[in-house]
Structure formats: structure tokens, C-alpha cells
Residue, then its C-alpha position, 0 to 999 in steps of 0.5 A: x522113431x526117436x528122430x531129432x531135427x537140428x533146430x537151433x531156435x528158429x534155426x534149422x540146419x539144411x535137414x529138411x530131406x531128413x526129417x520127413x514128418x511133414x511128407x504126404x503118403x507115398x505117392x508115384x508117377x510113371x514116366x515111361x518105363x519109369x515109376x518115380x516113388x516118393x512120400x512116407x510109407x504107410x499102410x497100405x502102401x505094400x498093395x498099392x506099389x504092386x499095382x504101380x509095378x506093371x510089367x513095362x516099369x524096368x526101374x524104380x526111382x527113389x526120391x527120399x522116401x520116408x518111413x522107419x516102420x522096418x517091416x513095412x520097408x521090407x515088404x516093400x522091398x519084396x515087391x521090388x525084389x521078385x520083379x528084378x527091377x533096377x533101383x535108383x537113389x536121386x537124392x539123400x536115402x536116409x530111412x528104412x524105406x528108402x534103404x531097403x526098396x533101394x537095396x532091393x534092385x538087382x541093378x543100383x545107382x546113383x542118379x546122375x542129376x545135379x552135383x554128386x554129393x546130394x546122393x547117398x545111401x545111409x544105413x541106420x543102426x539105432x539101439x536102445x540099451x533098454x534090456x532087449x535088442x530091439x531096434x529104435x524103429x517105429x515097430x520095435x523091430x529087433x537089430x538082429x532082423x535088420x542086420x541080416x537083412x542088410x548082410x543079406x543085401x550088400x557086402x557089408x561085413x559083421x564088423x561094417x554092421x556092428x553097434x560101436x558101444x564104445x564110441x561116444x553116445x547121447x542120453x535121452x532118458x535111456x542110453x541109445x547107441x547110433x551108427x549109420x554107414x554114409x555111401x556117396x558116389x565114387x566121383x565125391x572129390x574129397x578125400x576119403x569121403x566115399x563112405x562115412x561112418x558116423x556114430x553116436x553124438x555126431x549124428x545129432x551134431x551134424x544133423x542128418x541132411x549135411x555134408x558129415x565133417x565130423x564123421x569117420x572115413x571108412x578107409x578104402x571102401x566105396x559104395x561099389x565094393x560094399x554091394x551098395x550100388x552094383x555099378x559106378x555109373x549113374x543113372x541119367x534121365x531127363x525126367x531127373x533135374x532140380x531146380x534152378x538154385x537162386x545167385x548169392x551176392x558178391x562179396x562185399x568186405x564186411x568181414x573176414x570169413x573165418x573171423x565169427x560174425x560181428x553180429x547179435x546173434x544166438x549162441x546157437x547160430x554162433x556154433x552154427x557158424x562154425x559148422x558151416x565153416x567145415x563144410x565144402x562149397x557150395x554153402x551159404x548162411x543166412x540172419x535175421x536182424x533178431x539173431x537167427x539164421x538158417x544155413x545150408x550145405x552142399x548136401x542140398x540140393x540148391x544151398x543158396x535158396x534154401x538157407x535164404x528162403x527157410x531163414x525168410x520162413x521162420x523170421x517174417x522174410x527179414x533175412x540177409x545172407x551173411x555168407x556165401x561159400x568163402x565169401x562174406x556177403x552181408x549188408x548191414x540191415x540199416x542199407x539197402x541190398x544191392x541186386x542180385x545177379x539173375x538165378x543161375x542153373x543146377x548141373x546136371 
């Protein structure tokens, strides 16, 4: 798979669910009538999930399982399918394995902890202008495959499927055409933002992981009326929680939020910076004192922790935050931090 993580020098914009490359094999853990499955499919998998899938699993939970292999996540779908088993998303469901095990459930929904928009289902469309119709999966699946497949398993239509040509693409040696369909949860409080569609250079620009500004609203549709999930409520277990998110600074007046930061910092972490400028709250955005930064959107689960920690991480822990939501919060380098208010606890 031809996946791009959004790195802007030592910058990373809050795509660590989506790139998957540094997750173990799939692993799982039964609470009850519970199986938790998480990980990237491998072979092998396909056996091992049909021994977890005891007749006392009533629901399979998917906690951003990897993997672009599209046969292997449609054997692994099969294996949910034939149990009748309800599926739940907690989190982003970004790849074949995910979508498809969770497309396999007769019963679907979102998970009920944390914030709403860090759930969402996403159908990928990548085609390669190479001469066939072959898929940018990891087996050189055809589109034609996938695409019944998803026809077959929700409400989508054959035009909610179609590979936009003419919308804007990328070039990376071949011509590759992008589409995915976004699904969030009804209760998402922006406007028109219940389902998204994005296309062709907009996926690499807003990375995979992030809140989608630039995407395109799919007028009136919800995952409910497209056959993504089969119920608007939302799946509540007190095995399903996230970690506590760490307290942003207060605002401390050292510039305006919209004006671009009066800092040397990179050229991409200045367009980063605009970026973060789209997204809804919560967000924050992390600098270093050598000009990087690390931002995070409402898309992650714990924004403030992870803009700050993943700038740390690439930067030898020599990182401020600049801003929190709709505040500028940074301390020149040259001064001392003030403290911190004690960490405060995700929704649930």
C-alpha cells in the first residue's frame, strides 16, 4: 500500500492511528461476551480469529485494526459474518481490515467512549492509472472486487462508490486516483460533517487521522441511511475508556491566535499552522526551539498529550506548547514555564 504519513520535517500531524506500520499482529482480549481486537492482520490471522470467536463472543470490538491485504480482511470478515456477531468502531476505522470485519456485523455502532468525532468508519478507493483496474492494496486486488463488496455490505450506491477522475489528484511516478467516504456519529455537532467525502490530494494534505476541513460534505447522508452503522446509538462498555488527556496552559498573551506565530519556525510547521487554524476544538500545537512542531486535532483522542509528547519525542523533550484550542499559550523559551493545572479526564 502507497500510504504517506504526514511528516513535515520532524513534524507529524496527529496521524499516528493511520499509519499503522509500527503495530504488532493482530492481538485479542475477551472480556466477557467481548472480544477486543486490535493490531495488523497477517497471515494467519484468518485461523486464529475463528478460535477467539467462541460461541459466548456476542460483539467484536475493533480498536484500529490495520492491514491493506483486501483478501485477507475479507476472510476475516467472513469469520464475523457467519457468527452474526454485533461489530463495534472504537476509534478511527481507517483500513480494509478494519472496515470490512466491521461491515461484517449484523448489528454496527459506534463506541460510546470519549468525544464523538474520534469515531468514524472510512471506505477507501485508491486506483492506480497503470492500465488495469487494479486496487493500491497490498495484494493487487481489483476495484471491481472491492466495490461489490462494499455495495454488498451497506446502502452505498454506485455513484457513493465511484473513483472521481476528475477531481484533483496527485502524481507519484503514476497517476493515482483517491477517494474515501468519512462516517462519524449522528451527534458530530458540525454542520454537514456526518459524512465526508474526500478526494484526490486532500487526503494527503489533511493526513488521515484529522478532522478533514477540506473534505466535501455529503449532503444529507448519515452513516445510518448509507448502511454503515444499523443503529444511531452507541455501544457503551465500561472496558471502552481512554486515557485521561493532560491540562493545556492558560492563555498567556503572547500573540494573537489567528496572527502566524512570530517564531523561526519551518516553513512546513508554518502551513501547519494554518491547518491547525480549521480544525474545531479540542486541539493543541506544539514547538520546539529549533523550529518543528507536532499538532494535534479533535481526531485524537487526547490532543494536548499528544502534540506535546510526539513534539518531545522527536525534539530531545525541548518542546512548548504554542497553542491550545483558541488560545495562545506559549512561553518564550528564554522563561520559565509556569505550572500546570493537575491533568483532567476524557468524557466518557
Amino acid at each position: 500500500m502507497r500510504l504517506k504519513k504526514y511528516l513535515l520535517g520532524t513534524l507529524a500531524a496527529a496521524s499516528l492511528i493511520w499509519t499503522g506500520s509500527a503495530q504488532a499482529a493482530l492481538s485479542y482480549m475477551t472480556v466477557g461476551d467481548i472480544l477486543k481486537v486490535s493490531g495488523k492482520a497477517e497471515v494467519g490471522d484468518v485461523e486464529k480469529l475463528a478460535t477467539k470467536l467462541t460461541p459466548a463472543i456476542k460483539t467484536v470490538v475493533l480498536q484500529w485494526p490495520d492491514g491493506w491485504n483486501w483478501t485477507l480482511a475479507r476472510d476475516l470478515a467472513k469469520e464475523i459474518e457467519k457468527r452474526k456477531l454485533t461489530t463495534v468502531a472504537h476509534g478511527s476505522c481507517n483500513s480494509y481490515t478494519c472496515a470490512m470485519m466491521f461491515l461484517s456485523g449484523e448489528q454496527r455502532m459506534f463506541s460510546a467512549a470519549g468525544r464523538p468525532e474520534i469515531h468514524y468508519v472510512s471506505l477507501s478507493f485508491w486506483e492506480a492509472n497503470t492500465g488495469s483496474n487494479h486496487a493500491i492494496t497490498s495484494d493487487n486486488s481489483t476495484m471491481d472486487d472491492i466495490l461489490t463488496w462494499w455495495s454488498g455490505h451497506t446502502k452505498l450506491s454506485g455513484s457513493d462508490l465511484r473513483v472521481y477522475h476528475a477531481s484533483i489528484f496527485y502524481t507519484r511516478g503514476n497517476t493515482y486516483y483517491n477517494d474515501r467516504k468519512v462516517f462519524f456519529p449522528s451527534e458530530i455537532k458540525t454542520p454537514n460533517r456526518n459524512v465526508l467525502h474526500c478526494a484526490g490530494e486532500l487526503q494527503e494534505k489533511t493526513g488521515m487521522n484529522v478532522w478533514f476541513p477540506d473534505c466535501m460534505p455529503v449532503k444529507d447522508a448519515t452513516a445510518l441511511s448509507k448502511g454503515i452503522v444499523t443503529t444511531n446509538e452507541r455501544f457503551a462498555h465500561p472496558s471502552l475508556e481512554f486515557k485521561s488527556d493532560m491540562a493545556a496552559p492558560a492563555a498567556t498573551g503572547f500573540a494573537k491566535l489567528e496572527d502566524m506565530p512570530a517564531l523561526k519556525l519551518s516553513d512546513a510547521c508554518q502551513t501547519a499552522y494554518k491547518d491547525y487554524l480549521k480544525h474545531p476544538n479540542p486541539r493543541a500545537f506544539a514547538v520546539s526551539e529549533n523550529g518543528n512542531c507536532y499538532w494535534a486535532s479533535p481526531q485524537s483522542t487526547a490532543p494536548y498529550s499528544i502534540a506535546l509528547n510526539n513534539c518531545n519525542k522527536a525534539n530531545n523533550n525541548a518542546c512548548r506548547f504554542y497553542a491550545a484550542d483558541d488560545q495562545v499559550v506559549f512561553t518564550p523559551f528564554d522563561q520559565a514555564l509556569p505550572e500546570v493545572a493537575p491533568a483532567k479526564t476524557a468524557s466518557n
